[in-house]
C-alpha positions in Angstrom: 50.4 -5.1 61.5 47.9 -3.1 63.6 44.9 -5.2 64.8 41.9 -3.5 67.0 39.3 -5.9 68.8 36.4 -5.5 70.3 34.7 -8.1 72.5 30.9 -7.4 74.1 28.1 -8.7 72.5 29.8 -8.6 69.3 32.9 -8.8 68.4 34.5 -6.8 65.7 38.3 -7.3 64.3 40.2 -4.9 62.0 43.8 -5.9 60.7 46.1 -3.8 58.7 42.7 -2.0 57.7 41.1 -5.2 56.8 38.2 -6.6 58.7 37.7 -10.1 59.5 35.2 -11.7 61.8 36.8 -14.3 64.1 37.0 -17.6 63.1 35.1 -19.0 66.1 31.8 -17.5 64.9 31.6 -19.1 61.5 29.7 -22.3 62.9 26.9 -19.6 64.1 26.1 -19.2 60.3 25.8 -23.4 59.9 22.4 -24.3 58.3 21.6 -20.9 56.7 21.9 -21.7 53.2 19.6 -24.6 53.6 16.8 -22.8 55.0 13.6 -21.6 52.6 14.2 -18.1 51.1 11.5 -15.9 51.3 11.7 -12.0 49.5 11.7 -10.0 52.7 9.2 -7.5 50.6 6.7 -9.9 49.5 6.5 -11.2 53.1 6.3 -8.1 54.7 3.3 -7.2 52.2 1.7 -10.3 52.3 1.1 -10.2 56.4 0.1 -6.3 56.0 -2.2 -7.6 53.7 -3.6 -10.4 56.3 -4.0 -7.1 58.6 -0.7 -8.1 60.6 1.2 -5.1 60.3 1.4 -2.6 63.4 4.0 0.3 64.4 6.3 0.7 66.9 9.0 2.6 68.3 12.8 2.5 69.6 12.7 3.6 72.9 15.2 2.1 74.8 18.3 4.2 74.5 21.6 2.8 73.2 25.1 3.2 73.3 26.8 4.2 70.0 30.7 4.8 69.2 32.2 5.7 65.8 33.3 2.9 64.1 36.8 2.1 62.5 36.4 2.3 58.9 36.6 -1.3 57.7 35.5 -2.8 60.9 33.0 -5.5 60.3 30.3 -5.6 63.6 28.8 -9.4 64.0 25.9 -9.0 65.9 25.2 -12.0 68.3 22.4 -12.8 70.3 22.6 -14.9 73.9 21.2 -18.0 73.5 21.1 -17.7 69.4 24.7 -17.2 68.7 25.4 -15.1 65.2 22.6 -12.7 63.6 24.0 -10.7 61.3 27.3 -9.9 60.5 28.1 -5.8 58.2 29.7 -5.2 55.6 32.7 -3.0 56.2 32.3 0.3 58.1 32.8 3.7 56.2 34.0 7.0 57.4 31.3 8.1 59.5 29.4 4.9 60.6 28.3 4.0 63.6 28.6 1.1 66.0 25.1 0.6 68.2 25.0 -1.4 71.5 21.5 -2.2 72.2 20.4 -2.1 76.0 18.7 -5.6 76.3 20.5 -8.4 78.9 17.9 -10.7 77.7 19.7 -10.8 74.2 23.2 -9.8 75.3 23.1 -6.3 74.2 23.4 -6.9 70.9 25.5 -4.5 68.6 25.0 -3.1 64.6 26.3 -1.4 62.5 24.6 2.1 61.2 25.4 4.0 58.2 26.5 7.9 58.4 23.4 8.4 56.5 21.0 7.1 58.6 22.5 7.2 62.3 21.5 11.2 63.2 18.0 10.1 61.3 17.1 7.4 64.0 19.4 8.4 66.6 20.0 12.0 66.8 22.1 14.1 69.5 24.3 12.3 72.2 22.5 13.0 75.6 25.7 11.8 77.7 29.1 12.1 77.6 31.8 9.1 76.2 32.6 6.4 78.5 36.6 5.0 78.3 35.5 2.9 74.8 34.0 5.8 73.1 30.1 4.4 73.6 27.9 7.5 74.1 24.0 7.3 75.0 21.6 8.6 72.3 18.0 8.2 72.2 16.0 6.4 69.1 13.9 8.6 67.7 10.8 7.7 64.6 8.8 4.7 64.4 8.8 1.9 62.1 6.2 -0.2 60.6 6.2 -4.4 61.4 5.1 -7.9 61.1 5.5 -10.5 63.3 7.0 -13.8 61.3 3.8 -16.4 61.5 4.0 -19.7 63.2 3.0 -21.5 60.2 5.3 -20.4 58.4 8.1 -22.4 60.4 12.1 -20.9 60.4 12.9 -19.7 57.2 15.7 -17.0 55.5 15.5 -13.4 54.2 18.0 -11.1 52.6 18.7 -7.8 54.6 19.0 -4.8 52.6 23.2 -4.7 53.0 23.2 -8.6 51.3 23.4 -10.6 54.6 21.2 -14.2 55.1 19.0 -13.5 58.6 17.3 -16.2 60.3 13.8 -15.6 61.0 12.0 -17.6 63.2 8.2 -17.6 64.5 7.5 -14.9 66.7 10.5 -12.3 65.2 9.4 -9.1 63.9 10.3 -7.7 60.6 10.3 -4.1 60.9 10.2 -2.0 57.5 11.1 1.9 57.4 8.4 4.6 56.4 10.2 6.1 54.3 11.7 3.5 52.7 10.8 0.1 51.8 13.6 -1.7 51.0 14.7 -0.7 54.4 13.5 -3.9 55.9 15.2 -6.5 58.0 14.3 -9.2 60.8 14.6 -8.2 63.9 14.9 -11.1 67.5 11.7 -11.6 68.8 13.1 -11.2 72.4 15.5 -7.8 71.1 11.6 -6.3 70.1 10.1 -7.0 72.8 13.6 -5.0 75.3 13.9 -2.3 73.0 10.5 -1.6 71.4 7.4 0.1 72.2 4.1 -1.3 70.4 1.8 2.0 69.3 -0.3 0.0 66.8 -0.1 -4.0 67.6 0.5 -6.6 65.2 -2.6 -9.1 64.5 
């Protein structure tokens, strides 16, 4: 049985080509299901609509490595614990570290479709794990999630819960709306740059 783990900010587990998040992080996910469900679309639209939506850009650079096909990245925030755990990688996917200490550099898990859209060329060479630096490229359009609104649950495009609490952004893709997903108010603020704010 071959087994491959990765341990950082997220931790990522692939056995006999299976992946499986490790046990200890299940607890992270407690309370999700009991949480109001709000249509991540409908929310989005209905701030925009309020004349809360702004644009930004990623322009801290990140760290990125191919990923094992089946590996499953959970993505954990300091201080938070679990935010989102993938579905299993595919051939050509791509693991991202984000640069931010505040949040525990924070990894995800890209699609080979999307990654040279948002991410481009390498600019470095591969450290001993694999992790090149690229830089972000595009901007998105986002909503902050409003105070009175309390903590409440969306569904991210690949079928995962996310928490969302006051003060997180929801970031939505130009070109594609259902591209939209929460992201920690503190991993916005490290990673990135405002160009239009938020009301």
């Amino acid at each position: 049985m071959k087994a491959i783990t990765h341990l950082a900010a997220c931790i990522s587990i692939v056995v006999a080509g299976l992946a499986t998040p490790l046990p200890l992080l299940a607890q992270d996910a407690a309370g999700l299901d009991t949480l109001p469900r709000k249509d991540r679309l409908a929310y989005f639209s209905d701030v925009a609509d309020d004349g809360g939506a702004g644009t930004a850009r990623k322009t801290m650079p990140v760290d990125a490595r191919p990923a094992v096909p089946g590996e499953v990245v959970v993505s954990i925030i300091a201080g938070e614990g679990v935010e989102t755990r993938s579905k299993p990688a595919s051939e050509g996917d791509w693991v991202v570290r984000n640069r931010c200490p505040a949040t525990g550099n924070e990894e995800i898990l890209v699609s080979a479709e999307k990654f040279p859209v948002r991410y481009g060329e390498a600019i470095g060479e591969a450290d001993a794990e694999g992790y090149r630096t690229f830089r972000p490229k595009g901007s998105k359009a986002y909503v902050l999630a409003r105070a009175f609104d309390g903590e409440f649950a969306i569904e991210a495009p690949w079928g995962e819960l996310q928490r969302v609490r006051p003060g997180d952004a929801i970031v939505q893709m130009p070109e594609d709306m259902q591209d939209t997903y929460r992201i920690q108010g503190d991993a916005f603020a490290c990673t990135y740059e405002i160009l239009t704010p938020a009301r």
